[in-house]
PDB file of N, CA, C and O in Angstrom:
ATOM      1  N   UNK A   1     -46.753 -48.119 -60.616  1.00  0.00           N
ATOM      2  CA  UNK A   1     -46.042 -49.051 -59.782  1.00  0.00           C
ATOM      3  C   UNK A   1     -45.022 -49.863 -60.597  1.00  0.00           C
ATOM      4  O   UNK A   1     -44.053 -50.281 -59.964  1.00  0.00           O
ATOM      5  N   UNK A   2     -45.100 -50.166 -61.992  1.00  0.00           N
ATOM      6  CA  UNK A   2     -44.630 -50.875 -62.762  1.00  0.00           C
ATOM      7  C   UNK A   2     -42.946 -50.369 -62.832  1.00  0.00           C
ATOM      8  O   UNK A   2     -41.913 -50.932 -62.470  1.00  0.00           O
ATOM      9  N   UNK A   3     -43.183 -49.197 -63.400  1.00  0.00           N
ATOM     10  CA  UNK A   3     -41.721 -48.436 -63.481  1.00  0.00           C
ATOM     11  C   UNK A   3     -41.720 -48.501 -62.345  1.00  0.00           C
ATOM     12  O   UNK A   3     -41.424 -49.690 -62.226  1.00  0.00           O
ATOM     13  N   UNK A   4     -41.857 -48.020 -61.040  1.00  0.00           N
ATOM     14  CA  UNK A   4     -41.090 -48.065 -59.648  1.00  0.00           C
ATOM     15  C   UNK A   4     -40.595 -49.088 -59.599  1.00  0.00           C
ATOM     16  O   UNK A   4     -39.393 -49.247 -59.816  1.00  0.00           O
ATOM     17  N   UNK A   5     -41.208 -49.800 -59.374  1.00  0.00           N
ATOM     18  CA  UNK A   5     -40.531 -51.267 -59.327  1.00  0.00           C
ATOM     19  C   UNK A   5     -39.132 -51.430 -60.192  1.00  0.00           C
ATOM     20  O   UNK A   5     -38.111 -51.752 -59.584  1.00  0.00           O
ATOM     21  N   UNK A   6     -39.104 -51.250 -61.331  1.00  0.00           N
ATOM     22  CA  UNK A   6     -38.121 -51.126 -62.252  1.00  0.00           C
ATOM     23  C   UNK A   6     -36.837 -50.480 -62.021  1.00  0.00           C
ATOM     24  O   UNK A   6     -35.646 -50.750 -62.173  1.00  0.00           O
ATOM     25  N   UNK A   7     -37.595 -49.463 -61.567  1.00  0.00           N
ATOM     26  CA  UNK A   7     -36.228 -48.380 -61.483  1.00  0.00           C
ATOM     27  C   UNK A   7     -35.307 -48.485 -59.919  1.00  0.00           C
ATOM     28  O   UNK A   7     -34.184 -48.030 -59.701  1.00  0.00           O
ATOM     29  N   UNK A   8     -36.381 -49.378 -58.796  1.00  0.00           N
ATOM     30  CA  UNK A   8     -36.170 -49.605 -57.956  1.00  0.00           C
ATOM     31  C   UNK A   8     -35.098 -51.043 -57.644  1.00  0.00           C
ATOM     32  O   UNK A   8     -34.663 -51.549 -56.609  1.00  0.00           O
ATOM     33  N   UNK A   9     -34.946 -51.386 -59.208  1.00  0.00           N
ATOM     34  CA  UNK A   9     -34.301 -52.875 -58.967  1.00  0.00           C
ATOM     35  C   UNK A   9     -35.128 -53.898 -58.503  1.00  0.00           C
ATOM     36  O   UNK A   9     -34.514 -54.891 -58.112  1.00  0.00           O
ATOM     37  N   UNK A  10     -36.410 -53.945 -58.429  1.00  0.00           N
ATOM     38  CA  UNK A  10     -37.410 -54.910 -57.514  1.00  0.00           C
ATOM     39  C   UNK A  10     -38.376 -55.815 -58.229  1.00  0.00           C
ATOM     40  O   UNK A  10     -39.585 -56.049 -58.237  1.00  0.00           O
ATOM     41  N   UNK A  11     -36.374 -56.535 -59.311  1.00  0.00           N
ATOM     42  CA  UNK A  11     -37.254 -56.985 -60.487  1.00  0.00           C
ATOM     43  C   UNK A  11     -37.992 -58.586 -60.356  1.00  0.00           C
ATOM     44  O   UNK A  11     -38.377 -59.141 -61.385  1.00  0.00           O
ATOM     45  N   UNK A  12     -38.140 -59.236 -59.044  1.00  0.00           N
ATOM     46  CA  UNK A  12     -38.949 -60.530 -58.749  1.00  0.00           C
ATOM     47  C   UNK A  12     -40.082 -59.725 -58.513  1.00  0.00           C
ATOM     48  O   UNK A  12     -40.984 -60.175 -59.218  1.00  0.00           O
ATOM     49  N   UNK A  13     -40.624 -58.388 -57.620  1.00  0.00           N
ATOM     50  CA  UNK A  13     -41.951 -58.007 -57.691  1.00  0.00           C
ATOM     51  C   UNK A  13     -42.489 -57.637 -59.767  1.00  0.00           C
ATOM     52  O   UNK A  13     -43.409 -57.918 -60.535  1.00  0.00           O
ATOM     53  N   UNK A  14     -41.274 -56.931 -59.777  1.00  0.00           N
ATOM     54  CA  UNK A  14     -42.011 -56.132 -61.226  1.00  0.00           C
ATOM     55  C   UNK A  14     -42.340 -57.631 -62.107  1.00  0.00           C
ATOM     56  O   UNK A  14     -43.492 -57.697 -62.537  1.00  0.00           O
ATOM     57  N   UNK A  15     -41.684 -58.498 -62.323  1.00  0.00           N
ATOM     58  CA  UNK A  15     -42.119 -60.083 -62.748  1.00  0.00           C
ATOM     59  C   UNK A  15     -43.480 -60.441 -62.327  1.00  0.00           C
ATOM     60  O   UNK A  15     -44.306 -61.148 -62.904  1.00  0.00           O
ATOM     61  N   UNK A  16     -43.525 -60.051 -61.630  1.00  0.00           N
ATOM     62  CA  UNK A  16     -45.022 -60.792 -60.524  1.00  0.00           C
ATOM     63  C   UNK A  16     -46.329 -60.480 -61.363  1.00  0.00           C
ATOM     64  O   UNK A  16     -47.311 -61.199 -61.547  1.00  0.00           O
ATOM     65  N   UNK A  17     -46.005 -58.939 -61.911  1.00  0.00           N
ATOM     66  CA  UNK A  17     -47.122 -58.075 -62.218  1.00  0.00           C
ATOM     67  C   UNK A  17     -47.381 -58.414 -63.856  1.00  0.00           C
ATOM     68  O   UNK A  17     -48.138 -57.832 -64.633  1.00  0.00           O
ATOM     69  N   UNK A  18     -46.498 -59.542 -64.098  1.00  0.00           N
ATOM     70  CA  UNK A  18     -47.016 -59.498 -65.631  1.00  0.00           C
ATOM     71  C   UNK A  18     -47.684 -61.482 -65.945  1.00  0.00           C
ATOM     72  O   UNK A  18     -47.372 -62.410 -65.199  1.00  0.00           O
ATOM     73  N   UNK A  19     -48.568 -61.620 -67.163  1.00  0.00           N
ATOM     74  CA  UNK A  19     -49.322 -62.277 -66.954  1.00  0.00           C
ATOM     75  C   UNK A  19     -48.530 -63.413 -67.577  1.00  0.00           C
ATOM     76  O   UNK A  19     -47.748 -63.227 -68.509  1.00  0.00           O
ATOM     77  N   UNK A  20     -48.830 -64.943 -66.864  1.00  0.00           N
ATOM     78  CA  UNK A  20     -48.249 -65.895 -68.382  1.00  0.00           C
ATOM     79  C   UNK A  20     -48.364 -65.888 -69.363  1.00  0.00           C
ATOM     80  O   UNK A  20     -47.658 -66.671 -69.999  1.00  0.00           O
ATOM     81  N   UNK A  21     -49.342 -64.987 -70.120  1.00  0.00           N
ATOM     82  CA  UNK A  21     -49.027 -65.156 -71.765  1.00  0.00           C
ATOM     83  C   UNK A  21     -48.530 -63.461 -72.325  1.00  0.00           C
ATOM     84  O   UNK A  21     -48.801 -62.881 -73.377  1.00  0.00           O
ATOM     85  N   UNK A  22     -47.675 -62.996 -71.077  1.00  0.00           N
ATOM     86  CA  UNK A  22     -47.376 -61.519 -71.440  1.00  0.00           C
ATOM     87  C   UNK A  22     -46.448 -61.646 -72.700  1.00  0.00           C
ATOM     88  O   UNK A  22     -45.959 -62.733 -73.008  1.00  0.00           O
ATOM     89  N   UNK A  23     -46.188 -60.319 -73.531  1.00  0.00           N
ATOM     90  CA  UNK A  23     -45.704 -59.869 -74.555  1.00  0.00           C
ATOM     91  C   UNK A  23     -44.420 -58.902 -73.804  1.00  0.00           C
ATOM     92  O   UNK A  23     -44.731 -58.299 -72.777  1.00  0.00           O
ATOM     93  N   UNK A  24     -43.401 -58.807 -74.180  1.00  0.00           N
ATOM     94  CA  UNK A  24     -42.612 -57.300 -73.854  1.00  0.00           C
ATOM     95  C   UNK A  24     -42.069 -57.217 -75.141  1.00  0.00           C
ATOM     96  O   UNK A  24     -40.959 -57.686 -75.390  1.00  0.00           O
ATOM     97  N   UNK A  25     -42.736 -56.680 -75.944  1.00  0.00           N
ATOM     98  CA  UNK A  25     -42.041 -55.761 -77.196  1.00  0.00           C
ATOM     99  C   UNK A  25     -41.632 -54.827 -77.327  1.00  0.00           C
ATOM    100  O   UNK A  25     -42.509 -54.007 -77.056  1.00  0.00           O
ATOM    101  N   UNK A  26     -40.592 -54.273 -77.655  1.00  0.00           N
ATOM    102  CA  UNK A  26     -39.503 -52.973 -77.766  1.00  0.00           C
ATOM    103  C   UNK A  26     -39.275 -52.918 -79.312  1.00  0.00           C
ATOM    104  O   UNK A  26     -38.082 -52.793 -79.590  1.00  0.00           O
ATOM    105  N   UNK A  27     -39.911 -52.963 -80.127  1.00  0.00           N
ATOM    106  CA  UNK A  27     -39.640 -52.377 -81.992  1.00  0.00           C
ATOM    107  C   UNK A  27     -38.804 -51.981 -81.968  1.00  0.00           C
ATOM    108  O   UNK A  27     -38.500 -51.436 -80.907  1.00  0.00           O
ATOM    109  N   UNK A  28     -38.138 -51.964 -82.730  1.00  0.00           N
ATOM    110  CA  UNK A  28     -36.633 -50.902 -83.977  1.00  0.00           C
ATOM    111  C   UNK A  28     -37.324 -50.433 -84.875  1.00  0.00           C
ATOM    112  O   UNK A  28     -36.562 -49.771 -85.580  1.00  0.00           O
ATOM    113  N   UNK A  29     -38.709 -50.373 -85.409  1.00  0.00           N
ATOM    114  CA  UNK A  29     -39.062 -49.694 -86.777  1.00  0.00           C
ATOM    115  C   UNK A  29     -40.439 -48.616 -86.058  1.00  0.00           C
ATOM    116  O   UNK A  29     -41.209 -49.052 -85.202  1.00  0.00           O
ATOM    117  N   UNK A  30     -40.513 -47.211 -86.606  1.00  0.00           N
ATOM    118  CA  UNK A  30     -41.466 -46.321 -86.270  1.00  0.00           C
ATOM    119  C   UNK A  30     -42.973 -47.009 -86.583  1.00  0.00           C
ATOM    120  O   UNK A  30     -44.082 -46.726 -86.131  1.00  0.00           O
ATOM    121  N   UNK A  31     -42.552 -48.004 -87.521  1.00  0.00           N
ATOM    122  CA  UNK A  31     -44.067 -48.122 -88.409  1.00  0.00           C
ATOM    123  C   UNK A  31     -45.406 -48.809 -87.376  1.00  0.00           C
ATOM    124  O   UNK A  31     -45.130 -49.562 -86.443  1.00  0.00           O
ATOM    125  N   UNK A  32     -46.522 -48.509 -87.633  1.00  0.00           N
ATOM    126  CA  UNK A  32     -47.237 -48.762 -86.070  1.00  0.00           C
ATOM    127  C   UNK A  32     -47.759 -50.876 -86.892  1.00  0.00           C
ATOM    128  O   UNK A  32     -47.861 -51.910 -86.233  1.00  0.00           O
ATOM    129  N   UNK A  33     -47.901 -50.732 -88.069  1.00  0.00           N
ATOM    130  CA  UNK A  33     -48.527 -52.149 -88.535  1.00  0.00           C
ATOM    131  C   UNK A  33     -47.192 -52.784 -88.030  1.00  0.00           C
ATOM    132  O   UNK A  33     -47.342 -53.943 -88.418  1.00  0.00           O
ATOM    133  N   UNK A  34     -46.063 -52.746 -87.448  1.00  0.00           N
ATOM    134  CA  UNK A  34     -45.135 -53.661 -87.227  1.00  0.00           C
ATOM    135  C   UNK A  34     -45.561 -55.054 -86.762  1.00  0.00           C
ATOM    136  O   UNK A  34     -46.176 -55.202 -85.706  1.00  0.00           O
ATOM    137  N   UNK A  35     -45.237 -56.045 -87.535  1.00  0.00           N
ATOM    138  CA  UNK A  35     -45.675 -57.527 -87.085  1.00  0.00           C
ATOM    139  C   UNK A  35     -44.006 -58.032 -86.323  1.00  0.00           C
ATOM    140  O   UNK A  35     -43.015 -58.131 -87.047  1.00  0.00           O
ATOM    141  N   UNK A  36     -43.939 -58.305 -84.821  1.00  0.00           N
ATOM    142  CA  UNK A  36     -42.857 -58.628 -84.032  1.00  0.00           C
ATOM    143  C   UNK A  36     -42.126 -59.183 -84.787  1.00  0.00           C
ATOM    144  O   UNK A  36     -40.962 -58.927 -85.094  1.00  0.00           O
ATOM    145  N   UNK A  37     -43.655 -60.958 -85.515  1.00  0.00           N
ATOM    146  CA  UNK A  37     -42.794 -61.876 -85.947  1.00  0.00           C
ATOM    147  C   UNK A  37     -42.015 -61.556 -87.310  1.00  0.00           C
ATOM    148  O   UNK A  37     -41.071 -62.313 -87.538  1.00  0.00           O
ATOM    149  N   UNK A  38     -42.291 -60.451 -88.341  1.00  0.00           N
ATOM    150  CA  UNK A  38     -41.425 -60.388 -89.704  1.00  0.00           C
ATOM    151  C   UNK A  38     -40.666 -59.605 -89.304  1.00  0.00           C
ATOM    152  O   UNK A  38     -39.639 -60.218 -89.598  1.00  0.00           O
ATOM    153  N   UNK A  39     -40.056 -58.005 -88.497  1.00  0.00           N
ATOM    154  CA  UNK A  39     -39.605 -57.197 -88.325  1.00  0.00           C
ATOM    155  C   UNK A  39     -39.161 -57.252 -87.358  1.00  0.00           C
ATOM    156  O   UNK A  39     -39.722 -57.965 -86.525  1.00  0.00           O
ATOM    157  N   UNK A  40     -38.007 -56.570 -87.011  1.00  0.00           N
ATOM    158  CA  UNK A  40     -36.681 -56.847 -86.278  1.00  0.00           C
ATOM    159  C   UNK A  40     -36.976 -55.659 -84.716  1.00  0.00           C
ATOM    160  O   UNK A  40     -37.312 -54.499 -84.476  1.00  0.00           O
ATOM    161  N   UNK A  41     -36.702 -56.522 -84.230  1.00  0.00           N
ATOM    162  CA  UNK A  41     -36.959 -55.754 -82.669  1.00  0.00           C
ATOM    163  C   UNK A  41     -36.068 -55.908 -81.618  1.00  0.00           C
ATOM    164  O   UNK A  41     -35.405 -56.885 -81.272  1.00  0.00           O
ATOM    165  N   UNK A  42     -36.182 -54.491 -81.045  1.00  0.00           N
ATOM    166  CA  UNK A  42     -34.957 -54.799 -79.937  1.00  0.00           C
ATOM    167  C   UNK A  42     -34.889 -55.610 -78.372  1.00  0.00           C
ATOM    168  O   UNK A  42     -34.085 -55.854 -77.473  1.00  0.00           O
ATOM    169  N   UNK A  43     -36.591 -55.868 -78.816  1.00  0.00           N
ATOM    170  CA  UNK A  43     -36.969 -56.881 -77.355  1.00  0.00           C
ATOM    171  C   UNK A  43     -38.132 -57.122 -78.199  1.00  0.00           C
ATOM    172  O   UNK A  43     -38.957 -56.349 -78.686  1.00  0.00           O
ATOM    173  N   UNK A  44     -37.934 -58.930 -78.273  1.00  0.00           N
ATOM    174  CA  UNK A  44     -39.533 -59.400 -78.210  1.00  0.00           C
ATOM    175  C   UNK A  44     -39.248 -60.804 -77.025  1.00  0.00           C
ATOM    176  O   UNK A  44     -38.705 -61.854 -77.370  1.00  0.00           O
ATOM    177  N   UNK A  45     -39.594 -60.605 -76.054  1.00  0.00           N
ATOM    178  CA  UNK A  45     -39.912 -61.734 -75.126  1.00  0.00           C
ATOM    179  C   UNK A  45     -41.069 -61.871 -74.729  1.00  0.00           C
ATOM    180  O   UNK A  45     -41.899 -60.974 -74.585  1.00  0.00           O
ATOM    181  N   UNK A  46     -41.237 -63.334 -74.468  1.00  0.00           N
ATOM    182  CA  UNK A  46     -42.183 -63.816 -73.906  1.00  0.00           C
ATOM    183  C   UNK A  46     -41.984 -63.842 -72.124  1.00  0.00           C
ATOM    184  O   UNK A  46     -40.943 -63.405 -71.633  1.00  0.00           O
ATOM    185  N   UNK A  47     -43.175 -64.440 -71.195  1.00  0.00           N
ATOM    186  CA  UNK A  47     -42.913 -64.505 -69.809  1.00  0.00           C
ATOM    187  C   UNK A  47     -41.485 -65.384 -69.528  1.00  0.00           C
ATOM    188  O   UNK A  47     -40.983 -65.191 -68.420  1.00  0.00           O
ATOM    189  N   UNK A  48     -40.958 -66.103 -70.216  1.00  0.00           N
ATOM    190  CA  UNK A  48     -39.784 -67.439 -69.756  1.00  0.00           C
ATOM    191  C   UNK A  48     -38.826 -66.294 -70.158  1.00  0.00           C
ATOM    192  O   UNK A  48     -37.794 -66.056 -69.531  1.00  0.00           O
ATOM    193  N   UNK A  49     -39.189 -65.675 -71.130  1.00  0.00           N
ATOM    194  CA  UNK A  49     -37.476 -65.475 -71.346  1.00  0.00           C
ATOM    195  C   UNK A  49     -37.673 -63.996 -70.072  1.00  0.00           C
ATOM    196  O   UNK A  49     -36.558 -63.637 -69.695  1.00  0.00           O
ATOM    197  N   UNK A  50     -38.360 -63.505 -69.685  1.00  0.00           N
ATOM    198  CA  UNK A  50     -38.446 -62.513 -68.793  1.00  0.00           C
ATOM    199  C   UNK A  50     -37.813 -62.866 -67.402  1.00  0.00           C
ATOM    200  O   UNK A  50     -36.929 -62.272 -66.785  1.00  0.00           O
ATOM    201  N   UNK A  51     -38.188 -63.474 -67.231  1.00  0.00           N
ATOM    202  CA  UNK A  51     -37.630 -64.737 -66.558  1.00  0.00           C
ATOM    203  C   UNK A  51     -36.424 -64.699 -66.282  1.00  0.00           C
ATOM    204  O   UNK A  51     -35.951 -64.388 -65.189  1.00  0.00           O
ATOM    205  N   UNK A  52     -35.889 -64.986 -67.165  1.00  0.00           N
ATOM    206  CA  UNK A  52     -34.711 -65.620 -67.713  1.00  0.00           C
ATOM    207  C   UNK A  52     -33.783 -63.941 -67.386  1.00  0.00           C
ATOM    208  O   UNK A  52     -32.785 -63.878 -66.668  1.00  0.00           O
ATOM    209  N   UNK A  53     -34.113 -63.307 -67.762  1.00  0.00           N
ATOM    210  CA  UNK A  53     -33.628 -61.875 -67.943  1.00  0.00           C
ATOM    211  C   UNK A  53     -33.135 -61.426 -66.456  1.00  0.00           C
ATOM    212  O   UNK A  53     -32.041 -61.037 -66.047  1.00  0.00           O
ATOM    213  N   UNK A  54     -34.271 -61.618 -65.876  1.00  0.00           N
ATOM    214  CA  UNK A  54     -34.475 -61.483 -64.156  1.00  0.00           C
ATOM    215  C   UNK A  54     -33.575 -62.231 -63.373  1.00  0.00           C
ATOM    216  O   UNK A  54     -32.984 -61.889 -62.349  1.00  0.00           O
ATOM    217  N   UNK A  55     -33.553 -63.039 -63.838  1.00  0.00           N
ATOM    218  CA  UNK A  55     -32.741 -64.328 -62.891  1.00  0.00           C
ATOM    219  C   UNK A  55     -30.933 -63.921 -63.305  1.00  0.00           C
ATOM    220  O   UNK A  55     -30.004 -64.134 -62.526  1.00  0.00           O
ATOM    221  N   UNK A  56     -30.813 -63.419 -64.449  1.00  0.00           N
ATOM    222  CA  UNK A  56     -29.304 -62.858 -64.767  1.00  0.00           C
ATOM    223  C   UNK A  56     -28.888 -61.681 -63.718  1.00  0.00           C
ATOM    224  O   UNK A  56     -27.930 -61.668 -62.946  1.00  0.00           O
ATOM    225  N   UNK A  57     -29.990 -60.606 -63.943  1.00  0.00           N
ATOM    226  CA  UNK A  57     -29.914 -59.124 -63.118  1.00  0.00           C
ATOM    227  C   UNK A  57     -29.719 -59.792 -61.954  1.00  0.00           C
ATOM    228  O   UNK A  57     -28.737 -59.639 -61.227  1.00  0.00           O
ATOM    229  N   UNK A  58     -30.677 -60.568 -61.748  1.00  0.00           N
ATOM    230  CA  UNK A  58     -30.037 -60.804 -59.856  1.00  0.00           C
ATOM    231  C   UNK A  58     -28.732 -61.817 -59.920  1.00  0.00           C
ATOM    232  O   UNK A  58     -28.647 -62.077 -58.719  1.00  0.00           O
ATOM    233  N   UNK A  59     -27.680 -62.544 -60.536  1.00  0.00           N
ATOM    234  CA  UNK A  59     -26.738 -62.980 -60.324  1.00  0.00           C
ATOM    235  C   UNK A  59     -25.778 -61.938 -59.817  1.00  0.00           C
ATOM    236  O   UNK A  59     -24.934 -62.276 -58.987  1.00  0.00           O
ATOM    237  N   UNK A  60     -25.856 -60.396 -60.355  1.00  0.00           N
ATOM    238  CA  UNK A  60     -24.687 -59.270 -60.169  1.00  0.00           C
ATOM    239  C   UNK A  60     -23.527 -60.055 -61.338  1.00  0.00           C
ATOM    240  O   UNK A  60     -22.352 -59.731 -61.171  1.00  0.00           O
ATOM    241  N   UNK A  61     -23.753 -60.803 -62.198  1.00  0.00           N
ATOM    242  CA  UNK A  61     -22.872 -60.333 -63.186  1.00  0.00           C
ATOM    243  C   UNK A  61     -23.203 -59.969 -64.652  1.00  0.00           C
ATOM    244  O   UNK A  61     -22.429 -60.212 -65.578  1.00  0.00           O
ATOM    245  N   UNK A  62     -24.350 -59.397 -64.793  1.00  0.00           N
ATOM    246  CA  UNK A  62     -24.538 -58.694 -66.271  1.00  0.00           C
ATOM    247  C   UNK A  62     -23.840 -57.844 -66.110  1.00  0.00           C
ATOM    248  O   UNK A  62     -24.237 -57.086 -65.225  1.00  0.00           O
ATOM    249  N   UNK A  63     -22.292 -57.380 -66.869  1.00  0.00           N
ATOM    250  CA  UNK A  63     -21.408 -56.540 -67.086  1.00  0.00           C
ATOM    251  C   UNK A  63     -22.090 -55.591 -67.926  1.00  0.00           C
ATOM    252  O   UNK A  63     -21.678 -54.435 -68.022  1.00  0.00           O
ATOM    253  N   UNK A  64     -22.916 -55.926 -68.424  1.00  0.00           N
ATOM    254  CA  UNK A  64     -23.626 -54.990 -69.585  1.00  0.00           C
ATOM    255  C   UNK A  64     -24.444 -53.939 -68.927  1.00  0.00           C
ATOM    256  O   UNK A  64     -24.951 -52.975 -69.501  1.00  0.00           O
ATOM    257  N   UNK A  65     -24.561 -54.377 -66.979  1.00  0.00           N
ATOM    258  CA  UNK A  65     -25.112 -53.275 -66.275  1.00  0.00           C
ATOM    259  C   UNK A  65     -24.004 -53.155 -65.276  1.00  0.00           C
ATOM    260  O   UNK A  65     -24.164 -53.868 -64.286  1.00  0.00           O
ATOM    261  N   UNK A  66     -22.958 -52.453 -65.296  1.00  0.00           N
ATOM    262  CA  UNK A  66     -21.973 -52.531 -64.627  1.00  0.00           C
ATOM    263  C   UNK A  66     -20.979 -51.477 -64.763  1.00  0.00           C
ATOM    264  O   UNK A  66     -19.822 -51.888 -64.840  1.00  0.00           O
ATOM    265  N   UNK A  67     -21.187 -49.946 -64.822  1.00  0.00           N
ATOM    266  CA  UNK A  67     -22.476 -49.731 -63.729  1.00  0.00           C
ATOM    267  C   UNK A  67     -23.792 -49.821 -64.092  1.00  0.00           C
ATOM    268  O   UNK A  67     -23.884 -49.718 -65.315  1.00  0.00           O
ATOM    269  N   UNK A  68     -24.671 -49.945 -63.646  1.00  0.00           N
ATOM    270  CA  UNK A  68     -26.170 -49.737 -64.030  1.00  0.00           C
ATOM    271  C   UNK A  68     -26.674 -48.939 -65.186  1.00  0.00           C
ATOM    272  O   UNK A  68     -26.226 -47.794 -65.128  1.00  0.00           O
ATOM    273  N   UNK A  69     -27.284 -49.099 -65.996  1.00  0.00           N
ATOM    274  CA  UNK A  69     -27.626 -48.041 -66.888  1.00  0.00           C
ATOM    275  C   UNK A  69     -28.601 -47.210 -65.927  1.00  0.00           C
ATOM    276  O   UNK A  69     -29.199 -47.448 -64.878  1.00  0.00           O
ATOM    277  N   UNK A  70     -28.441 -45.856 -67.004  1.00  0.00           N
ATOM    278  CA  UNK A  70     -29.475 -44.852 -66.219  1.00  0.00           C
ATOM    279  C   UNK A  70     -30.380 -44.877 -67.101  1.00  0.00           C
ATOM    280  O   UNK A  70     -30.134 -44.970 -68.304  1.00  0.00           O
ATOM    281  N   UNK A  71     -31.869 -44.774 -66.465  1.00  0.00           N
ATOM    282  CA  UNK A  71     -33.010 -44.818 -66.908  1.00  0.00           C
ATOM    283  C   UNK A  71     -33.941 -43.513 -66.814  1.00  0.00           C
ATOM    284  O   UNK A  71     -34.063 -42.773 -65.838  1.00  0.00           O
ATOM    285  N   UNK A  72     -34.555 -43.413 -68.042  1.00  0.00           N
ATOM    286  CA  UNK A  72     -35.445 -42.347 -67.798  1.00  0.00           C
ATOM    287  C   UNK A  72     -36.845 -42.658 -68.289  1.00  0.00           C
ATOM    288  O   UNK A  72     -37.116 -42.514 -69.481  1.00  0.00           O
ATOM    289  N   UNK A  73     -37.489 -42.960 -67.660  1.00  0.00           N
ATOM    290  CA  UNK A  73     -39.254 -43.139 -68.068  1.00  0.00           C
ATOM    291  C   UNK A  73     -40.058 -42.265 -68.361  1.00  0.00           C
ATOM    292  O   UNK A  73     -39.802 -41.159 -67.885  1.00  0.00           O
ATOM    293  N   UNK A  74     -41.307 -42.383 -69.224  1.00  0.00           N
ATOM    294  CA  UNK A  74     -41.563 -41.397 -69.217  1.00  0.00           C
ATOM    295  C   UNK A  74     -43.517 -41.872 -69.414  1.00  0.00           C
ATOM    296  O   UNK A  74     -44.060 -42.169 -70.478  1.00  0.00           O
ATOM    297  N   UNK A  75     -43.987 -41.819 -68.443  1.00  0.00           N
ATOM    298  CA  UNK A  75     -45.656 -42.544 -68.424  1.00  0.00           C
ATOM    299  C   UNK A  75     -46.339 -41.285 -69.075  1.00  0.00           C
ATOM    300  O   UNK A  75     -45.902 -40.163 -68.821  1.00  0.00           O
ATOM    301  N   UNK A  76     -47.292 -41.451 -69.823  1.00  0.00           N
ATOM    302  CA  UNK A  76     -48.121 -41.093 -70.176  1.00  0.00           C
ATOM    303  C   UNK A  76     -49.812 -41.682 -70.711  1.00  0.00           C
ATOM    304  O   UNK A  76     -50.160 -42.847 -70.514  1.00  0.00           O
ATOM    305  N   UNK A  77     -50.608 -40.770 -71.311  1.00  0.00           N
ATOM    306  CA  UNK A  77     -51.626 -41.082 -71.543  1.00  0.00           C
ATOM    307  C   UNK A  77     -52.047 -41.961 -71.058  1.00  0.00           C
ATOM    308  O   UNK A  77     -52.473 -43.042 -71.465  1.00  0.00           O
ATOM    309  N   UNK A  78     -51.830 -41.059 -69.201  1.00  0.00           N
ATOM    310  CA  UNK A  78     -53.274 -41.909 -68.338  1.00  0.00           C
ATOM    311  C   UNK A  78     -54.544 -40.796 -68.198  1.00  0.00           C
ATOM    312  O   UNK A  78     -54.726 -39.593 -68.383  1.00  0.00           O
ATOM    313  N   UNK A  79     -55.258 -41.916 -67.776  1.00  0.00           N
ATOM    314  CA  UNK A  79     -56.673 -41.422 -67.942  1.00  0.00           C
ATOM    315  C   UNK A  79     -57.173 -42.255 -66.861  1.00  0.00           C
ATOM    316  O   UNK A  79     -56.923 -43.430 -66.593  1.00  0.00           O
ATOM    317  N   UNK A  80     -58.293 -40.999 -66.024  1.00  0.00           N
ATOM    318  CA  UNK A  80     -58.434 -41.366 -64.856  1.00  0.00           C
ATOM    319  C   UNK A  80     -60.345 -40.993 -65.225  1.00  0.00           C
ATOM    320  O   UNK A  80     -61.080 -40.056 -65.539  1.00  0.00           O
ATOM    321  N   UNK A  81     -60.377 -42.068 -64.997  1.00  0.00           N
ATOM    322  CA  UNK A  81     -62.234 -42.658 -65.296  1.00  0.00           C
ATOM    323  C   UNK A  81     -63.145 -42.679 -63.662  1.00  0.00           C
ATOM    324  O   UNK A  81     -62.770 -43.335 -62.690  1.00  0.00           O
ATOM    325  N   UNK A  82     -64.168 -41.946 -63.695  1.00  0.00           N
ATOM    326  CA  UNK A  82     -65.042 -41.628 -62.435  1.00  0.00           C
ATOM    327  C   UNK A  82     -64.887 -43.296 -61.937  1.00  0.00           C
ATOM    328  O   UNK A  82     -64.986 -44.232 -62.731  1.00  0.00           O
ATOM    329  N   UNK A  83     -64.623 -43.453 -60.451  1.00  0.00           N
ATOM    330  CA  UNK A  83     -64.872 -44.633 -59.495  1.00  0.00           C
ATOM    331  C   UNK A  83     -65.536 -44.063 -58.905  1.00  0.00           C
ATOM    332  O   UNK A  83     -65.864 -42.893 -58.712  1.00  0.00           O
ATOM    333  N   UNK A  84     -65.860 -45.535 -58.423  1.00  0.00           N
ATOM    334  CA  UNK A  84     -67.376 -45.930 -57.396  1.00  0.00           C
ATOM    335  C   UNK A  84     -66.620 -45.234 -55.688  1.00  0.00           C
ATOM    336  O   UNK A  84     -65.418 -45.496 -55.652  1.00  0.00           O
ATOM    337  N   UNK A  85     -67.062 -44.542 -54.532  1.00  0.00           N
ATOM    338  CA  UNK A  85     -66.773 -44.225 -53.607  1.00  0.00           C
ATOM    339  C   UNK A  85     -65.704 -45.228 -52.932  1.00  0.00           C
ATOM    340  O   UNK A  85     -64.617 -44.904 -52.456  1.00  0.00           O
ATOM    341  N   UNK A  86     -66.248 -46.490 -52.999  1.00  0.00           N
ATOM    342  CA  UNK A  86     -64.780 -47.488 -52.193  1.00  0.00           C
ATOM    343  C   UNK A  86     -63.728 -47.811 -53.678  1.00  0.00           C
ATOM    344  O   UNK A  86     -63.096 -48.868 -53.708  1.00  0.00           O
ATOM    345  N   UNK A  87     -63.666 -47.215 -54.380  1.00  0.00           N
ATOM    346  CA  UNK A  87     -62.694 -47.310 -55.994  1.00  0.00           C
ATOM    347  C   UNK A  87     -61.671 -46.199 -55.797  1.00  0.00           C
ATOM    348  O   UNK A  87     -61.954 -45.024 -55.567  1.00  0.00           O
ATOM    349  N   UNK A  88     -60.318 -46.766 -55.926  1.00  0.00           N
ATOM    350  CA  UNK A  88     -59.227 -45.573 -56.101  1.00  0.00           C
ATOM    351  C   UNK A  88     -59.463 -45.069 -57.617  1.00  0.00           C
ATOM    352  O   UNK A  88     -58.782 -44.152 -58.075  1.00  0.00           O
TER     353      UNK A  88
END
């Protein structure tokens, strides 16, 4: 639902779904010990600045999406664990 939302532009729901003390980190370095705070990243926000991000996209003037970038997602390594009969 996360990417739908995303790709759908339905970025006050996709906001909704993340917690007040969420992380969105995007690294620049392969290395997996990457610490956000010493090493350089191409997204480290917190929930405000997400926020903040959201509230631009919906003005219609981030030129920097103009036209829209195209997106390609790509979900993996899910794993689907036995539920209880009323459990999706």
């Amino acid at each position: 639902m996360e990417a739908r939302l995303a790709d759908e532009a339905r970025y006050a729901e996709w906001l909704a779904l993340w917690t007040d003390d969420a992380v969105y980190w995007v690294p620049a370095t392969t290395d997996p010990e990457a610490d956000p705070e010493k090493h350089l990243s191409h997204i480290y926000d917190n929930r405000a600045r997400l926020e903040t991000r959201v509230k631009l996209l919906q003005t219609g003037h981030r030129y920097s999406q103009e036209p829209p970038s195209h997106m390609r997602r790509l979900i993996s390594n899910i794993e689907v664990a036995k539920a209880e009969e009323d459990e999706l």
